[in-house]
C-alpha positions in Angstrom: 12.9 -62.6 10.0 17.0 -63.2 10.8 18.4 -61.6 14.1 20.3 -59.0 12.1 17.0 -57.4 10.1 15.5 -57.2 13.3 17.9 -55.6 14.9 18.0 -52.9 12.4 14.2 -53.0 12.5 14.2 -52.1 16.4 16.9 -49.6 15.7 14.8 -48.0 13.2 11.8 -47.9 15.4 14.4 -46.7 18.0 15.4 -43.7 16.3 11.6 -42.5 15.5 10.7 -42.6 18.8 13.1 -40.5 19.8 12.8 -38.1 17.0 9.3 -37.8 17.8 10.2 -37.0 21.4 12.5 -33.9 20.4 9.9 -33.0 18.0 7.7 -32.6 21.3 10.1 -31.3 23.3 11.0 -28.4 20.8 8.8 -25.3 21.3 6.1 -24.9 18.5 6.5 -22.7 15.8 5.4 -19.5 15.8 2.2 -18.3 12.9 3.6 -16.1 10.5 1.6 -12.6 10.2 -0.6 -12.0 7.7 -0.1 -8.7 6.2 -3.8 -6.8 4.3 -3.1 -6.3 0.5 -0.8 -3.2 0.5 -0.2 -3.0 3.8 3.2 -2.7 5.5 1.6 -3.7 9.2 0.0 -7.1 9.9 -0.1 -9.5 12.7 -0.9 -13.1 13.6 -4.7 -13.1 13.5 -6.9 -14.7 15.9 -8.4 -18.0 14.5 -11.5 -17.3 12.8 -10.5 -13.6 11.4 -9.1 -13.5 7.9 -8.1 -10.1 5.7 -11.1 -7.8 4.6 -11.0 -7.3 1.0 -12.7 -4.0 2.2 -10.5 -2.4 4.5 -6.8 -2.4 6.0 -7.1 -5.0 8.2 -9.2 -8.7 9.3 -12.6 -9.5 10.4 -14.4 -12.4 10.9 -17.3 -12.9 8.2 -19.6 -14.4 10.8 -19.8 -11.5 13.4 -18.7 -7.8 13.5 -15.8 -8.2 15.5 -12.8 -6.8 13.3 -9.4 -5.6 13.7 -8.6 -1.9 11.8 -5.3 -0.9 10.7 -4.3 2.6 10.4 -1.1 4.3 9.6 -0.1 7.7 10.3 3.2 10.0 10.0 5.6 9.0 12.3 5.3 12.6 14.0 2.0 11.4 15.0 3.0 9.0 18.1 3.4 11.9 20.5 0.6 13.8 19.8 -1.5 10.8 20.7 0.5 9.0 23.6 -0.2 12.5 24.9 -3.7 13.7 23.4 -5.2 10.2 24.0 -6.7 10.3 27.1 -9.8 9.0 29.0 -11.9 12.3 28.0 -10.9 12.1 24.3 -12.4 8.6 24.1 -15.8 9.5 26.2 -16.6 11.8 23.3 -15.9 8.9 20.8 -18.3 7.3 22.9 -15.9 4.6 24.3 -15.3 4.4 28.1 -11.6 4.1 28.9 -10.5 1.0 31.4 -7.3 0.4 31.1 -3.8 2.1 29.3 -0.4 0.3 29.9 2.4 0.2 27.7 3.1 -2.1 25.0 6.4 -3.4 24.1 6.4 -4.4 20.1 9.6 -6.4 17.7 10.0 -3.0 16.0 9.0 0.0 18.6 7.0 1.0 21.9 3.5 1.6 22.1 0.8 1.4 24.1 -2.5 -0.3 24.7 -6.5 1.3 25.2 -8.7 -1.0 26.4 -12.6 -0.4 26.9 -16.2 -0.8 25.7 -18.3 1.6 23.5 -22.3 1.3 23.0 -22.9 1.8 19.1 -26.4 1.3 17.0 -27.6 -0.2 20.4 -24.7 -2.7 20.0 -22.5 -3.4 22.9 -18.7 -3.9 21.9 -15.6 -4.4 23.7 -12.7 -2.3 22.1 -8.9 -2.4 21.9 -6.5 0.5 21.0 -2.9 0.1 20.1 -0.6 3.1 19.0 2.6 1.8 18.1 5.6 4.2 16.8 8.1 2.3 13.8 10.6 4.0 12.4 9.3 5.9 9.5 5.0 5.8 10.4 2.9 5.4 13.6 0.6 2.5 13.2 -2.8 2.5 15.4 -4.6 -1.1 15.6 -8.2 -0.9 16.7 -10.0 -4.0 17.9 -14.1 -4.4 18.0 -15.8 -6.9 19.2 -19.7 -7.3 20.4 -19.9 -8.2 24.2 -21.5 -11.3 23.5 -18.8 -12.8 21.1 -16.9 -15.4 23.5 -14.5 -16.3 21.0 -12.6 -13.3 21.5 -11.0 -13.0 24.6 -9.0 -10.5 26.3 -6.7 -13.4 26.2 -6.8 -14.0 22.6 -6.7 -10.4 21.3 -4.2 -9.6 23.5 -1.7 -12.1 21.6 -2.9 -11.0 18.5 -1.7 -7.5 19.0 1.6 -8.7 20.6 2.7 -10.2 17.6 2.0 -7.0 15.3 5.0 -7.1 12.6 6.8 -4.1 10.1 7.6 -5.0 6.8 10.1 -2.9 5.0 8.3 -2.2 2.1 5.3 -4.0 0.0 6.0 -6.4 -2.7 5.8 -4.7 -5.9 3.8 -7.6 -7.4 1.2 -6.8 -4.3 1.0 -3.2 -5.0 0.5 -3.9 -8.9 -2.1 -6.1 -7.7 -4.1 -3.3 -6.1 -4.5 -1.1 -9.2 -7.4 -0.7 -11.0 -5.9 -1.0 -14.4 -2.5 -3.7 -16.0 0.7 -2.5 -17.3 1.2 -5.2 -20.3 4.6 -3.7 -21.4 6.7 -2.0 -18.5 9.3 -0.6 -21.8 12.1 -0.9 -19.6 10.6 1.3 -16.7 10.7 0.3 -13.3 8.3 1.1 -10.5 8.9 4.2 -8.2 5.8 4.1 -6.0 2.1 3.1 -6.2 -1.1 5.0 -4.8 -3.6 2.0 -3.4 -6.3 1.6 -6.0 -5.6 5.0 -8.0 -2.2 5.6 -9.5 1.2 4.0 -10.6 5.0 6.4 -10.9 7.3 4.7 -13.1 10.1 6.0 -13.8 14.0 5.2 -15.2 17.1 6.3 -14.1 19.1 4.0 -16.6 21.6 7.2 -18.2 25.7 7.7 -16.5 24.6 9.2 -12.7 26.3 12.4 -12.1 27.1 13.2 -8.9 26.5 16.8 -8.8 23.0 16.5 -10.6 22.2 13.6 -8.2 21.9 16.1 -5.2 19.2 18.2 -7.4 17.5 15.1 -8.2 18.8 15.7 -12.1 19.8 11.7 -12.8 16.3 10.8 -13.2 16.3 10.6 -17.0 12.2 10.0 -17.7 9.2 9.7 -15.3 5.7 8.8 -16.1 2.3 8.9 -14.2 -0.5 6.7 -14.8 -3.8 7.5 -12.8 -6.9 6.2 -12.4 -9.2 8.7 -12.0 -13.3 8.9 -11.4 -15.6 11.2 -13.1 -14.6 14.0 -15.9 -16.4 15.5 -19.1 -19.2 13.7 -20.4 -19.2 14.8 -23.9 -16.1 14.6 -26.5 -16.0 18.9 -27.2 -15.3 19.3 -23.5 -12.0 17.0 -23.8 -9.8 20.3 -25.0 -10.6 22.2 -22.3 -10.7 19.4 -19.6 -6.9 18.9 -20.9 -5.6 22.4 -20.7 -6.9 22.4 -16.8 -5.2 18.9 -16.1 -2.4 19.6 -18.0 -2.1 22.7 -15.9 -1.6 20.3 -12.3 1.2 18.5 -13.5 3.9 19.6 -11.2 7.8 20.0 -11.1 8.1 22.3 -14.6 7.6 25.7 -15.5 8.1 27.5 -18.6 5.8 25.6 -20.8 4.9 26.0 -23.5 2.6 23.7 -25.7 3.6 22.2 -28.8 1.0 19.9 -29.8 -3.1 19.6 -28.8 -5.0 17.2 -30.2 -7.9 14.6 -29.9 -6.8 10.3 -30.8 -7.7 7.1 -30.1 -6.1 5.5 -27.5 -6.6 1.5 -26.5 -9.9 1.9 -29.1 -11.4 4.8 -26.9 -11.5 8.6 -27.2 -8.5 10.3 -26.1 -6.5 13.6 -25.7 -2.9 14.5 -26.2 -1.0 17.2 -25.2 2.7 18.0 -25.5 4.8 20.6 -24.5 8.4 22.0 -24.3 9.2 23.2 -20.3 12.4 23.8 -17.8 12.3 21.6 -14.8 11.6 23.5 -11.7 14.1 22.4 -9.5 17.5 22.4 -12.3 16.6 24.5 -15.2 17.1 21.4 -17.3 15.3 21.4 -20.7 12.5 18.9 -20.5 9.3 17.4 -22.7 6.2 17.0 -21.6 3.1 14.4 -22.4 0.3 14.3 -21.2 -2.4 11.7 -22.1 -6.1 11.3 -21.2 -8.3 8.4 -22.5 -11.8 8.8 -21.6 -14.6 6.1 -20.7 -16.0 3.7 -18.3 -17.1 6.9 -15.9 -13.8 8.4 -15.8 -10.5 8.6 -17.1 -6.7 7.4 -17.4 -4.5 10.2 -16.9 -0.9 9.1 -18.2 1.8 12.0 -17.5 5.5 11.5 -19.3 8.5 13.8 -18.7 12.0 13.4 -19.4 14.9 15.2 -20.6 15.0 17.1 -24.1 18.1 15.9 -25.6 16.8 12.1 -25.0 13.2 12.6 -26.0 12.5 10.4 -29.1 13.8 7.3 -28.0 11.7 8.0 -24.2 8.5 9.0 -26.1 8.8 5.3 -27.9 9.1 4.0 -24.4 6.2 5.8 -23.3 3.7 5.4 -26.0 4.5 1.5 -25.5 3.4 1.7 -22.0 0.3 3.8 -22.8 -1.2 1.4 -25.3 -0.1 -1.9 -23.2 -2.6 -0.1 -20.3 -5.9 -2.3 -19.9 -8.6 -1.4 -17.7 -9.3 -4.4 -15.2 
């Protein structure tokens, strides 16, 4: 080997080292948290918990220790940092230790710690209440006595690193449903109820400012619902869809145009259709309403939208409805 490819060789060993030694000397990075399916709280769980498929929050599949998450109004945080006291919990059947305050990235709170005999089980138990912005988000911890892997230590730096995210991803929330939207016709999604129900809606027309503040530049919405249960034989459908049709709210003035039994996605359905003022406005608006029976229940899809716009929206509509596939 010559003089000058060793030297670059001892340079280039040179230069590692030291790499590797401001490698060490930087702090280690910190986990990311892991948010349940359809949450908008999650944290940095310990090591051996992972998200329940069941529930709002982790467990670990080889013991009952578990970590619940709950979210509440955001009107809720007083009531409890005042309500929750030692004689609330003693009729939960946990005995109060310790509270002390909790200071979060997004908000204050405040940490329960004690133990609770359940099913002659023994089980040490955390309790965070934590207020964001817009919801109060309560953490409960259980873990049986005899479970060393779980520390006070450990759970402790769990729940310090519970994280807010400003909303969930809409691919997540589409996820959760119990049916697929194969052909969105140009809708977008307004909101999603966790395993039941899907708004879509489109606001694509000119906005006018003086409708805005009446909520009149929303030019078509539409419901899909999963929903359990509902008549068991096909002469019942007529009168099953009067009574739903009756819920939908935001309209009054209705007044039915068509009624009538068909197919939808190759299974018995119902539609109903109707001419109706928007509540709110006075605007002229249509009305659908379509149920398709089967499986033990029924899909309840709900399209309104204005009157002077109607055939082109009812296209849109009727595309979404037959792209709808159970999963």
């Amino acid at each position: 080997m010559s003089h000058s490819s060793f030297c670059s060789l001892r340079a280039s060993t040179g230069f590692a080292a030291l790499f590797a030694l401001v490698m060490l000397a930087l702090p280690a990075m910190a986990e990311d948290p892991v948010f349940p399916p359809g949450s908008r709280v999650g944290l940095v769980p310990p090591a051996g918990m992972v998200a329940s498929k069941t529930f709002d929050g982790f467990a670990d599949p080889g013991s009952d220790a578990a970590i619940l998450i709950t979210v509440l109004p955001a009107a809720a945080y007083p009531q409890i940092d005042k309500t929750l006291d030692a004689d609330v919990l003693k009729k939960q059947g946990v005995k109060l230790e310790k509270r002390e305050p909790m200071q979060l990235s997004f908000g204050k709170g405040f940490l329960l710690t004690g133990r609770q005999v359940s099913e002659k089980t023994r089980y040490r138990k955390w309790l965070l209440a934590a207020a964001a912005s817009d919801f109060t988000a309560l953490v409960t911890v259980q873990v049986p006595e005899q479970e060393t892997a779980y520390s006070d230590r450990v759970v402790r730096e769990a729940l310090a690193t519970l994280s807010v995210r400003p909303n969930v991803p809409e691919a997540e929330e589409l996820g959760l449903l119990p049916f697929a939207i194969g052909d969105f016709a140009g809708f977008h999604v307004d909101g999603a109820l966790r395993g039941r129900a899907l708004m879509l809606s489109d606001t694509s027309g000119p906005k006018d400012a003086s409708k805005e503040a009446n909520g009149g530049n929303l030019d078509a919405r539409m419901l899909i619902a999963a929903v359990p249960g509902g008549p068991t034989e096909p002469d019942q459908h007529a009168n099953f869809a009067k009574l739903a049709f009756g819920e939908i709210g935001g309209i009054r003035n209705v007044r039915v145009t068509v009624s009538e039994s068909l197919r939808i996605g190759g299974q018995s359905g119902y539609q109903t259709m109707a001419e109706a003022k928007d509540a709110q406005t006075g605007a002229d608006l249509m009305v659908v309403q379509w149920l398709r029976f089967g499986g033990g229940g029924y899909l309840q899809m709900v399209g309104i939208a204005r009157a002077d716009g109607w055939t082109s929206v009812l296209t849109r509509l009727r595309t979404v409805r037959d792209s709808v596939e159970l999963r």
